[in-house]
SEVEXDO-877988 format. One record per residue (C-alpha): x negated, y, z negated; residue in three letters. Coordinates in nm, 2 decimals. Layout:
# residues N
ATOM        X        Y        Z    aa
ATOM        X        Y        Z   ALA
...
# end
This chain:
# residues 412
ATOM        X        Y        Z    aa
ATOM     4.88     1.81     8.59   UNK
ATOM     4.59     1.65     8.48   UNK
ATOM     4.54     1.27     8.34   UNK
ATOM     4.60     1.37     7.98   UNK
ATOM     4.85     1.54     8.04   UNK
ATOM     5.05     1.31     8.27   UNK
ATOM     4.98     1.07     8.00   UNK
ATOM     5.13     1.30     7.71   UNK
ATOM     5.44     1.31     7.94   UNK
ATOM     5.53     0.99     7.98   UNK
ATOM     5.75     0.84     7.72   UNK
ATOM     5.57     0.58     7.46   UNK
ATOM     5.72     0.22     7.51   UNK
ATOM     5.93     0.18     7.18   UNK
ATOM     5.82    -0.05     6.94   UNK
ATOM     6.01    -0.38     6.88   UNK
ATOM     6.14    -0.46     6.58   UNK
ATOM     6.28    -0.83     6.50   UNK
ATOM     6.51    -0.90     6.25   UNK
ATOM     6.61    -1.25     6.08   UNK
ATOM     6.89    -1.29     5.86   UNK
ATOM     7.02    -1.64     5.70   UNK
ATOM     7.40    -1.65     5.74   UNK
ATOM     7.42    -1.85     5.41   UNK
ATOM     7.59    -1.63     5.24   UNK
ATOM     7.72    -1.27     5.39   UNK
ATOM     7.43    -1.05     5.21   UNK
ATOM     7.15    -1.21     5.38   UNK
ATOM     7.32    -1.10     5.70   UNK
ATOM     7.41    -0.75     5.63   UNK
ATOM     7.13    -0.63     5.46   UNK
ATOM     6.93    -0.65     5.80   UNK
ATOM     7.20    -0.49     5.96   UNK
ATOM     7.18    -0.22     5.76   UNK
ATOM     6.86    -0.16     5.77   UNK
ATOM     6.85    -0.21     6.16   UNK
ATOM     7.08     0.03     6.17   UNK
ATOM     6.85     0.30     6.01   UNK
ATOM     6.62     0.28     6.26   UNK
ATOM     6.67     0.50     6.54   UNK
ATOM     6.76     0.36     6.85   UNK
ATOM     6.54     0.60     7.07   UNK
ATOM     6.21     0.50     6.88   UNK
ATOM     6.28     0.16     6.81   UNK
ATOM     6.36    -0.16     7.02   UNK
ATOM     6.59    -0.33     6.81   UNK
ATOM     6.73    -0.69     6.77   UNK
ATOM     6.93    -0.90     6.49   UNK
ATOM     6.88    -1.27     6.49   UNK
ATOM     7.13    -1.44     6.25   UNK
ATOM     7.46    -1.73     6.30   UNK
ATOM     7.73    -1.54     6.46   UNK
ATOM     8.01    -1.63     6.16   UNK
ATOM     7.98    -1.33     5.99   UNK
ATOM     8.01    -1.12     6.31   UNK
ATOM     8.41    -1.07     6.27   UNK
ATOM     8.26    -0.85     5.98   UNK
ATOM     7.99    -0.65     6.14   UNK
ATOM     8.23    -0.40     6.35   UNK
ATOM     8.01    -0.24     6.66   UNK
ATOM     7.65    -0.25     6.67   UNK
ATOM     7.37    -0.03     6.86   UNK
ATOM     7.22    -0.32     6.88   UNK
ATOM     7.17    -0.69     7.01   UNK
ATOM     7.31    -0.97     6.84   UNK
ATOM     7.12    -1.30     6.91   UNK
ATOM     7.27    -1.62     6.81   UNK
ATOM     7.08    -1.87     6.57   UNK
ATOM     7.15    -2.17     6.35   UNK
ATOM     7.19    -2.13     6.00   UNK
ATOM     7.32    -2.44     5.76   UNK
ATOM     7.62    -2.39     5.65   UNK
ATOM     7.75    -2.19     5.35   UNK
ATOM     7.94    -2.53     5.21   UNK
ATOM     7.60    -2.70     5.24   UNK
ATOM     7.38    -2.41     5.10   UNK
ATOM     7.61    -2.40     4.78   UNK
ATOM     7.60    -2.81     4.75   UNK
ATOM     7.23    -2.84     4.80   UNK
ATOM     7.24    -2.56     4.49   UNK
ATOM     7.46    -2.71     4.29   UNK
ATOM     7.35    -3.10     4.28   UNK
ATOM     6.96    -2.95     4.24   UNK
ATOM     6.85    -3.05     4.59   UNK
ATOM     6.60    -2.81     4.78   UNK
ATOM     6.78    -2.56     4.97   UNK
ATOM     6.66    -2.67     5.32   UNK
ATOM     6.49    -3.03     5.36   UNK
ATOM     6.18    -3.00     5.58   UNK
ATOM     6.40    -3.10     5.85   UNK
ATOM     6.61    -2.80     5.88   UNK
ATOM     6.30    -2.63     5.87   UNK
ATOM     6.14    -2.78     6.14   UNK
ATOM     6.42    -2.68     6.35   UNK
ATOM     6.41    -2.31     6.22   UNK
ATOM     6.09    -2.28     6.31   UNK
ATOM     6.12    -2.41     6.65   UNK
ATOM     6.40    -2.20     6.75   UNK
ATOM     6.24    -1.87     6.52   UNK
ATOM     5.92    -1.90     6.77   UNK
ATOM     6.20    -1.90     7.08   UNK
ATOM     6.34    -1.59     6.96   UNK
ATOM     6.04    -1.45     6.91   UNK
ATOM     5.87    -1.56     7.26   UNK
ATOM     6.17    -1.40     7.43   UNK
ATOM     6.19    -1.03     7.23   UNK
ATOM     5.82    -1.04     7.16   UNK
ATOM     5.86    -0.79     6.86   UNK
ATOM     5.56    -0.58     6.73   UNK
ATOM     5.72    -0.64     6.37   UNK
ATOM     5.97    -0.91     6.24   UNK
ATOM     6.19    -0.88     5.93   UNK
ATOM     6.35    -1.19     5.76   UNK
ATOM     6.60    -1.22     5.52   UNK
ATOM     6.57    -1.51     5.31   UNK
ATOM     6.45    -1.68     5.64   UNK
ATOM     6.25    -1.90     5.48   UNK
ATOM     6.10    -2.06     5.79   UNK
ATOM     5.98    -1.67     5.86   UNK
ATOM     5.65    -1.80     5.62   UNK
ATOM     5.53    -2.05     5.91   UNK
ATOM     5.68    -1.89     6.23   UNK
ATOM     5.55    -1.53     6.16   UNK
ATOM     5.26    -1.72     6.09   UNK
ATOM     5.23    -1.94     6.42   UNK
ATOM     5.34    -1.61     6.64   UNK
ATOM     5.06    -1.39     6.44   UNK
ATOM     5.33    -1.12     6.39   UNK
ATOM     5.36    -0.90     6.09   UNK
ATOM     5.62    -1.00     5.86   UNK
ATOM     5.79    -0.82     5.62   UNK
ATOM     6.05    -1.05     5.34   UNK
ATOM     6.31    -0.89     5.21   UNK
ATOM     6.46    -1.01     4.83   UNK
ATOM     6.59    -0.92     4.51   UNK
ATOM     6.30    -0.85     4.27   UNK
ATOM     6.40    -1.09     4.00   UNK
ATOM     6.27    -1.32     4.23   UNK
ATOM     5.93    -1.18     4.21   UNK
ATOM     5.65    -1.43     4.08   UNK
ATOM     5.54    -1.06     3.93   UNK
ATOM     5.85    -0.97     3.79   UNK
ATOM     5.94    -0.92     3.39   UNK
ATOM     6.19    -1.13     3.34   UNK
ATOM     6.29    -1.49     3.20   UNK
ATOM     6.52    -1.78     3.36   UNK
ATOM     6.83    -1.87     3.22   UNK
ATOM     6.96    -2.24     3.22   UNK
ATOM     7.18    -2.26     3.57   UNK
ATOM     7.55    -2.36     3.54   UNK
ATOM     7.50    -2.68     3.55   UNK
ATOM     7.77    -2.99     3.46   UNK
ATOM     7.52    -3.13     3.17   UNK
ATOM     7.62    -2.80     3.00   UNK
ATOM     7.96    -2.99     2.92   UNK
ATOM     7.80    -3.30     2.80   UNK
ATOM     7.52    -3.11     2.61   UNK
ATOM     7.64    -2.78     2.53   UNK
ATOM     7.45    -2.51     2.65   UNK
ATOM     7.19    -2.45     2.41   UNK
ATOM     7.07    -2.79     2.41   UNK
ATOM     7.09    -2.76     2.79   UNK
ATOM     6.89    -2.46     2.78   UNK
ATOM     6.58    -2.60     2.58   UNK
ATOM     6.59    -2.91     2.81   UNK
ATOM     6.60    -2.65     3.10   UNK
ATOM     6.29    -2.46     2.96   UNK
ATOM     6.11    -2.79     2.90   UNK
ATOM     6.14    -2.86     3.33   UNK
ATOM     6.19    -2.51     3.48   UNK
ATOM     5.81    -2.53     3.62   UNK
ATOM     5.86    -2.90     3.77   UNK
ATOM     6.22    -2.81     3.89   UNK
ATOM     6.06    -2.51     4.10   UNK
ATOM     5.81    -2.69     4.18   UNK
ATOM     6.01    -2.96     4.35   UNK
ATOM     6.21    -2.68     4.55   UNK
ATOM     5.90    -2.56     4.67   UNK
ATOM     5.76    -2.87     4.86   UNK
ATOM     5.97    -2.89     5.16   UNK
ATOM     5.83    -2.53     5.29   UNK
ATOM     5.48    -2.67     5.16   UNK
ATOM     5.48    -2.97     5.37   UNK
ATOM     5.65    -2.81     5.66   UNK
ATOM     5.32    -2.52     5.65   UNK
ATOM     5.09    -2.83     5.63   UNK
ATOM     5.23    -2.99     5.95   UNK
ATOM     5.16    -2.66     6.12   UNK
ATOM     4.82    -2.64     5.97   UNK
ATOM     4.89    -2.35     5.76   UNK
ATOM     4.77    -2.37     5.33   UNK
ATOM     5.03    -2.39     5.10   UNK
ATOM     5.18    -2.13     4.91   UNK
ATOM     5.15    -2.28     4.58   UNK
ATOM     5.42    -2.49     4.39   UNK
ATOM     5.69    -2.24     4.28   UNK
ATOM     5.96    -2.11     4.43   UNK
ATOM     5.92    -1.77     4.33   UNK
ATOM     5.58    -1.75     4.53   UNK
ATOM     5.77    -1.91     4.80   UNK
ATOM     6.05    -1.70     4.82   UNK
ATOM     5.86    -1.37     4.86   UNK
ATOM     5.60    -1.51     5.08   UNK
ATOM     5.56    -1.23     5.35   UNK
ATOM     5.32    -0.96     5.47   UNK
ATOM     5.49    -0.72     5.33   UNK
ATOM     5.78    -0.79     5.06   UNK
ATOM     6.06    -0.52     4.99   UNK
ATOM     6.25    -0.54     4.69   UNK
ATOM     6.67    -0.44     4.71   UNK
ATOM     6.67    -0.34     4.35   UNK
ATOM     6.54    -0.06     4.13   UNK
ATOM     6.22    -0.08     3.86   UNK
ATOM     6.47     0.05     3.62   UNK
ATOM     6.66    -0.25     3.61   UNK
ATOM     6.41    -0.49     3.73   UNK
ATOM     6.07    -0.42     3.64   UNK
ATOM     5.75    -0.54     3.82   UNK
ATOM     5.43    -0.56     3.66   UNK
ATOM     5.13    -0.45     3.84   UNK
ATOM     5.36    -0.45     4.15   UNK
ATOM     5.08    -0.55     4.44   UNK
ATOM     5.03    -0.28     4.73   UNK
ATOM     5.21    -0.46     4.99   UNK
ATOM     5.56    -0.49     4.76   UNK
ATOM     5.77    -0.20     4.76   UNK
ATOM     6.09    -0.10     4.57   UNK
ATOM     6.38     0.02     4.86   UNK
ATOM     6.67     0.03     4.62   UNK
ATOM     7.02    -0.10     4.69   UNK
ATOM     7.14    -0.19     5.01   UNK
ATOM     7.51    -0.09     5.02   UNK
ATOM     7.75    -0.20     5.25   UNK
ATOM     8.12    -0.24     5.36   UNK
ATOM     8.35    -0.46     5.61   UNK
ATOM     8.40    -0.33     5.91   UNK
ATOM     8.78    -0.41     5.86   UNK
ATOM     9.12    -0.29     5.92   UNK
ATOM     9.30    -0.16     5.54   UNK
ATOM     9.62    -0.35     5.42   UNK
ATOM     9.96    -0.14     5.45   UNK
ATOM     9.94    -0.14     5.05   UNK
ATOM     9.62     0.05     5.05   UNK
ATOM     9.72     0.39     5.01   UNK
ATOM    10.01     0.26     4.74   UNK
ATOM     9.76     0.14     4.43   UNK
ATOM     9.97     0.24     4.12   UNK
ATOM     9.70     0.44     3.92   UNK
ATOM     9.91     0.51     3.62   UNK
ATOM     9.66     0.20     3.46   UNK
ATOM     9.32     0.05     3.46   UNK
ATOM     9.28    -0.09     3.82   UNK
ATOM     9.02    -0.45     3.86   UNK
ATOM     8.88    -0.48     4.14   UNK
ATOM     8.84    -0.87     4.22   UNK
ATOM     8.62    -1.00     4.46   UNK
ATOM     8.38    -1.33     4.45   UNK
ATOM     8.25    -1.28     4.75   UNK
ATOM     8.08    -1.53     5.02   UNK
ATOM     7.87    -1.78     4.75   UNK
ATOM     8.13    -1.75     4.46   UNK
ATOM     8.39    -2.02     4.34   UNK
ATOM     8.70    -1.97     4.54   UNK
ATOM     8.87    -2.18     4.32   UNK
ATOM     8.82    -1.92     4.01   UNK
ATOM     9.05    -1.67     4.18   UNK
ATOM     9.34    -1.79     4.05   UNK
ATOM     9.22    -1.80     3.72   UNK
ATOM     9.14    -1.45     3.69   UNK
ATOM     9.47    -1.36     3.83   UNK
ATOM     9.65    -1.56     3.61   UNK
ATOM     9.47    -1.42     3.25   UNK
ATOM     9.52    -1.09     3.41   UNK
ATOM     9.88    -1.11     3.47   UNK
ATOM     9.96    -1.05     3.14   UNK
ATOM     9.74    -0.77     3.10   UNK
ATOM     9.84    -0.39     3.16   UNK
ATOM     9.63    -0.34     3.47   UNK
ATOM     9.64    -0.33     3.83   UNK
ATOM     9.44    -0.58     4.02   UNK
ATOM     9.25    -0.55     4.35   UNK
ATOM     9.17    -0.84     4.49   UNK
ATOM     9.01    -1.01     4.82   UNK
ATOM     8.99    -1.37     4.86   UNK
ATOM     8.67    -1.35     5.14   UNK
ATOM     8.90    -1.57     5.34   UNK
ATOM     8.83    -1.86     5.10   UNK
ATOM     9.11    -1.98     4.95   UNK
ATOM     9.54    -1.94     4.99   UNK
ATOM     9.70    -1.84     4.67   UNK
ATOM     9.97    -2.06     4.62   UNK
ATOM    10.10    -1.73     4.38   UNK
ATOM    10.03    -1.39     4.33   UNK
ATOM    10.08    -1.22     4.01   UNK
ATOM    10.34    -0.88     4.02   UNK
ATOM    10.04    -0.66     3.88   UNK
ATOM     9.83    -0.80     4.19   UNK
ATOM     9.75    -0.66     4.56   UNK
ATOM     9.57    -0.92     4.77   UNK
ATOM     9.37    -0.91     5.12   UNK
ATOM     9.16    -1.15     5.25   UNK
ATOM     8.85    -0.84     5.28   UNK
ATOM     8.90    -0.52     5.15   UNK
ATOM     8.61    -0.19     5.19   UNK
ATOM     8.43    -0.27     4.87   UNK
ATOM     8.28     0.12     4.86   UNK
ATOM     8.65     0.27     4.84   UNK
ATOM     8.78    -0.04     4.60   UNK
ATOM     8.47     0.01     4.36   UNK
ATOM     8.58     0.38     4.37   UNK
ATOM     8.90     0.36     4.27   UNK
ATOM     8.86     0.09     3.98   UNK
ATOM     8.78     0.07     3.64   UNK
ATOM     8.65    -0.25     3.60   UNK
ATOM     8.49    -0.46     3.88   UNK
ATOM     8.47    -0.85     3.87   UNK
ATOM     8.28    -1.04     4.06   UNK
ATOM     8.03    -1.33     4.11   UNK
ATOM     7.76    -1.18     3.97   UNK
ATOM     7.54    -1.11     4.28   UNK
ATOM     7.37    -0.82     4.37   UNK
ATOM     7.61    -0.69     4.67   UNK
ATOM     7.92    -0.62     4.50   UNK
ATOM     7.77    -0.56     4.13   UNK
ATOM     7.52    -0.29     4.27   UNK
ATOM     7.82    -0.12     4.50   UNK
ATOM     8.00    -0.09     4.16   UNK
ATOM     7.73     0.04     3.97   UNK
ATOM     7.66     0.28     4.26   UNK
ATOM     7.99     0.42     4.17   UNK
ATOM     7.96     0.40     3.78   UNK
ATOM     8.16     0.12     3.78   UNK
ATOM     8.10    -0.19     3.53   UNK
ATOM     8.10    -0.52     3.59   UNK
ATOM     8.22    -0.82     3.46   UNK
ATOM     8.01    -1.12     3.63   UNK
ATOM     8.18    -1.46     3.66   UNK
ATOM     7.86    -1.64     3.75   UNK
ATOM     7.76    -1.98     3.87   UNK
ATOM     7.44    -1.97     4.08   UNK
ATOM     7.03    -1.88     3.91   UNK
ATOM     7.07    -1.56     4.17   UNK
ATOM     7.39    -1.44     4.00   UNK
ATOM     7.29    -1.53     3.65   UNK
ATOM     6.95    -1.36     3.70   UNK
ATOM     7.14    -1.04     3.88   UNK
ATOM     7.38    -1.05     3.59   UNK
ATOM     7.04    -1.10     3.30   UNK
ATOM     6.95    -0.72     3.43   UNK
ATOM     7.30    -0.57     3.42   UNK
ATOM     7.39    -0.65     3.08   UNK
ATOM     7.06    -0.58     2.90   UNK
ATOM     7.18    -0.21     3.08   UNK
ATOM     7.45    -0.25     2.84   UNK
ATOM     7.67    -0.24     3.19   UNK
ATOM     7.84    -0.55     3.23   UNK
ATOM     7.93    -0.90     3.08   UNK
ATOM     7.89    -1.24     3.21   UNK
ATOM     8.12    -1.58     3.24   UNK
ATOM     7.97    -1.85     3.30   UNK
ATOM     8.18    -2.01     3.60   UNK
ATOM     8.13    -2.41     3.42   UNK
ATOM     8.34    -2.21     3.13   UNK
ATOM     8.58    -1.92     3.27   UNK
ATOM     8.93    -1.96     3.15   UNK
ATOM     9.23    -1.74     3.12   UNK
ATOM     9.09    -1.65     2.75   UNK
ATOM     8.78    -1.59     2.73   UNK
ATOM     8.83    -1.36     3.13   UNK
ATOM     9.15    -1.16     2.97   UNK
ATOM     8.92    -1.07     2.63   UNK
ATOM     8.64    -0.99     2.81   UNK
ATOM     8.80    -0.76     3.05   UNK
ATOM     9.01    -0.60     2.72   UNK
ATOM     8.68    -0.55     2.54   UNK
ATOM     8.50    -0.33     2.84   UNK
ATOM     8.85    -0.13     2.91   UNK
ATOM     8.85    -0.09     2.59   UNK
ATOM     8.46     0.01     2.51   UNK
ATOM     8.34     0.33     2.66   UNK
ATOM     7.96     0.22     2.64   UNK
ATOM     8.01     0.01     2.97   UNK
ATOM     8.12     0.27     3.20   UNK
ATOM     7.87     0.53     3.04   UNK
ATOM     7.59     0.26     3.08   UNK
ATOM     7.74     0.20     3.43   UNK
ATOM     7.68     0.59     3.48   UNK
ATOM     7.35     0.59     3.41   UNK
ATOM     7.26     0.35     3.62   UNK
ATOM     7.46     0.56     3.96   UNK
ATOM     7.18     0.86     3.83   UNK
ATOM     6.89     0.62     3.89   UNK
ATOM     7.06     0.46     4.20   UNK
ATOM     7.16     0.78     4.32   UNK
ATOM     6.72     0.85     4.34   UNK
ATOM     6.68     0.52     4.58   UNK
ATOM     6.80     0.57     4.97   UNK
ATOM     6.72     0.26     5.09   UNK
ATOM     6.78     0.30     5.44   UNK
ATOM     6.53     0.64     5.43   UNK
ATOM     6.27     0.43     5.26   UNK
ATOM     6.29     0.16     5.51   UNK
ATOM     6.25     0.41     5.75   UNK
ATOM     5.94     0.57     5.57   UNK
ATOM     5.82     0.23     5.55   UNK
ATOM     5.83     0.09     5.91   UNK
ATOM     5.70     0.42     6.04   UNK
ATOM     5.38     0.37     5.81   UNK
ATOM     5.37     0.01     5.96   UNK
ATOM     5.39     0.02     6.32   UNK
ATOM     5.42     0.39     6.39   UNK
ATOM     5.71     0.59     6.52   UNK
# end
């Protein structure tokens, strides 16, 4: 056998691919592992770097699991909620340090991050490709506007006075979020990224978008940006004995708030829907005890959100893009009970589909959840609109595109 040929016969070292995700909330978590998952083992090295509290979730992996610190969940959602920036330059400094460990030890030919915000300096520092993942609403090329977040001056206010006001500082607000990344790059000698958090949030090599241009259009959408579509996904969990027993001879809700929503809002909807001819679905994402559960009401703590979105009607959740694009996946509306910018945002592109509805969470109650949720049973423009949507989703296979994607970027 000659030299080229000996060399043609040898296997090719797999390429390494490193993936980040930020355990404060579930989807930053899963949609990696999703996406690692698509990859095939035999052509790809592959590790997942992300907290281990989700991991009762994840079921078996072909793939390494290595632990990292994330902030907490409780913190994340304070830090939103009283306006702070999301992580101080402290937690950052600590990211980074223990990113560049992970990525000394696996030294990856590629690293994917998401929402891994310290990714922007340690890719950086490493001089490894990286490629972000996010929601494209979050683009700073995106077409779309910000609406006022929930915030506790909306009761003192009212919310269209609390809207202008918001309109008035929106620039300085996202500025201020931006500087603790800013300085944090400075400190490691690397330029700034500009003051708003949009630029900072889909700072990468490469940034992939887990949405659709239908829904959430990009204007003059750079070459290094890319649309993958929905990343759906399910617990890897074991079904309550009341699954195969869900009355169907009415409407059946699906209820779930997921990881970031306000467990204290479960109740509520389960009491304005007691009343209400309907079954209801529910998961409590292990966040809350329900001191009582309505008759019309079957309640885990996780449930498989494909099969639930399948058999319902009606879908409420927070408002984020997991659970609202696995129900639209289905042709499914959604009714989005919605406290956080990303919700809200999420929830801005659904209903101008004419596919869902939005709550505020500062001002669900019994009445204005239980007439909502009568309205879209009752309309059949929501489900049609919702239908629509499943054709264009239907046209996005995120995991094949990812595929298509890393194979143009480091080969297979």
């Amino acid at each position: 056998m000659d030299a080229l040929s000996a060399s043609e016969a040898r296997p090719r070292a797999r390429k390494r691919i490193l993936f980040f995700g930020e355990a404060v909330t579930l989807s930053h978590v899963v949609r990696p592992i999703v996406l690692a998952r698509a990859l095939d083992p035999m052509l790809y090295d592959i590790q997942v770097a992300c907290h281990p509290r989700y991991n009762h979730l994840l079921g078996n992996l072909p793939f390494a699991l290595r632990p990292i610190h994330s902030i907490s969940p409780k913190l994340f959602l304070e830090r939103l909620r009283t306006d702070s920036p999301l992580w101080n330059v402290q937690d950052l400094r600590d990211y980074v340090k223990e990113d560049l460990e992970v990525i000394r030890d696996f030294a990856p030919d590629l690293i994917v991050g998401d929402w891994r915000l310290s990714l922007a300096i340690s890719a950086r520092l490493a001089k490894i490709p990286y490629v972000a993942l996010n929601n494209a609403y979050w683009s700073p090329y995106a077409a779309r506007r910000f609406p006022a977040p929930d915030h506790p001056a909306i009761h003192i206010v009212g919310l269209k006075i609390f809207a202008l006001c918001f309109a008035l500082v929106r620039q300085i607000a996202f500025a201020y979020h931006s500087l603790p990344l800013n300085r944090a790059r400075r400190e490691h000698g690397l330029p700034l990224l500009g003051f708003d958090v949009v630029t900072v949030y889909s700072d990468g090599d490469y940034v992939l978008y887990v949405d659709v241009p239908e829904l959430v259009p990009i204007l003059n959408l750079p070459d290094n940006h890319h649309y993958l579509g929905p990343i759906l996904w399910s617990p890897a969990i074991t079904r309550p004995d009341w699954w195969e027993q869900v009355p169907r001879d009415r409407p059946v809700i699906y209820v779930n708030l997921g990881s970031s929503g306000q467990a204290r809002l479960l109740p509520v909807i389960l009491d304005a829907l007691s009343s209400l001819p309907v079954t209801i679905v529910a998961a409590t994402a292990g966040l809350t005890q329900l001191d009582r559960v309505p008759a019309n009401a079957l309640v885990a703590d996780y449930l498989p959100g494909d099969e639930a979105v399948k058999r319902a009607d009606l879908v409420i959740c927070n408002g984020g893009s997991p659970t609202t694009q696995q129900a639209l996946a289905s042709g499914i509306p959604v009714l989005g009970v919605a406290g956080l910018m990303d919700q809200l945002l999420n929830m801005q592109a659904v209903c101008s589909a004419g596919a869902g509805e939005v709550i505020r969470a500062s001002q669900a109650n019994a009445e204005n959840i239980r007439s909502s949720v009568t309205k879209m049973l009752r309309q059949s423009t929501y489900a049609e609109a919702a239908k629509v949507i499943a054709s264009i989703f239907a046209k996005y296979d995120a995991p094949s595109r990812f595929r298509e994607i890393i194979k143009n970027l480091v080969g297979p």
